[in-house]
C-alpha positions as CSV (number, residue, x, y, z in Angstrom):
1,X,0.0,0.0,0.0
2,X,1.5,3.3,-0.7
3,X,1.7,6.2,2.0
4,X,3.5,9.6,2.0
5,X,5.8,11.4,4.2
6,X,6.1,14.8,4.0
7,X,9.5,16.9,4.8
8,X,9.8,20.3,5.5
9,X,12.5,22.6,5.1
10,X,13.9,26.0,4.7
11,X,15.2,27.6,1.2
12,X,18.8,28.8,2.8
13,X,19.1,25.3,4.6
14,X,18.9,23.0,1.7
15,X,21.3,20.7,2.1
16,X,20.0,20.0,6.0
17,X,16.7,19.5,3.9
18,X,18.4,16.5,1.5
19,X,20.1,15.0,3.9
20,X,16.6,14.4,6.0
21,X,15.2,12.7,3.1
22,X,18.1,11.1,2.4
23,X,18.8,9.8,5.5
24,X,15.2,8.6,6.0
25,X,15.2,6.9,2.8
26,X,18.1,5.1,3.6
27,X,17.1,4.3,7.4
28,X,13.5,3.0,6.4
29,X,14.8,1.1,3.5
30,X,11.3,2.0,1.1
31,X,10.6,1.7,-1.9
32,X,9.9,5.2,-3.6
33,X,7.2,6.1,-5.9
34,X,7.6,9.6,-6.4
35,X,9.1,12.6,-4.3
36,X,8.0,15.9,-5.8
37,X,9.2,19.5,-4.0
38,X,7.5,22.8,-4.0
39,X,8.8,26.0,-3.3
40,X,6.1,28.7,-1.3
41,X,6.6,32.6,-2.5
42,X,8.7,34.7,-1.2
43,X,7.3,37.3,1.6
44,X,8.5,40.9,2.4
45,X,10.5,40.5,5.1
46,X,9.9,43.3,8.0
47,X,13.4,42.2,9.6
48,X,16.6,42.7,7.8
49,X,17.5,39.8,5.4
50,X,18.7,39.1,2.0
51,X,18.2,42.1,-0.6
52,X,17.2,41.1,-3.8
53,X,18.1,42.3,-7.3
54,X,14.6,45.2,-6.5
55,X,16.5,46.7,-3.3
56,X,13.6,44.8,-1.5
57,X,14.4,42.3,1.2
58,X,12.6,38.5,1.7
59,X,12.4,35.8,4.0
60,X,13.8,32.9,3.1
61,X,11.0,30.5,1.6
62,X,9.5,27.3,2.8
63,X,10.0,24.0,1.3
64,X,7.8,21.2,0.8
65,X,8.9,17.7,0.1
66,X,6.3,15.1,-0.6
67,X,7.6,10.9,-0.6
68,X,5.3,8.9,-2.1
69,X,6.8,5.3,-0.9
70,X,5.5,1.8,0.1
71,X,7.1,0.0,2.9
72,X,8.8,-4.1,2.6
């Protein structure tokens, strides 16, 4: 039966993100049907952050990663 596990991460911490869904993968020992990502949109950020090309600054987006596995 397949089932999904979701991972969430943040935009400037990517690699902590991969190495999540790695390591679950690889601890779990599932069979993968799919894993799809999606990026949420950029917000104005009230707090100092990263300036972008506009002189305007944004929080670093959310990102969501969706497993689509079955287990042995």
């Amino acid at each position: 039966m397949q089932q999904i596990k979701l991972f969430i991460g943040i935009e400037d911490q990517l690699d902590t993100l991969e190495n999540e869904v790695n390591s679950w993968i690889r601890d779990n020992k599932v069979k993968i049907h799919s894993i799809q990502g999606n990026i949420a949109p950029q917000t104005l950020a009230k707090e100092a952050t990263t300036m972008s090309g506009t002189g305007r600054s944004f929080r670093a987006s959310d990102i969501l990663v969706l497993v689509v596995y079955e287990a042995d």
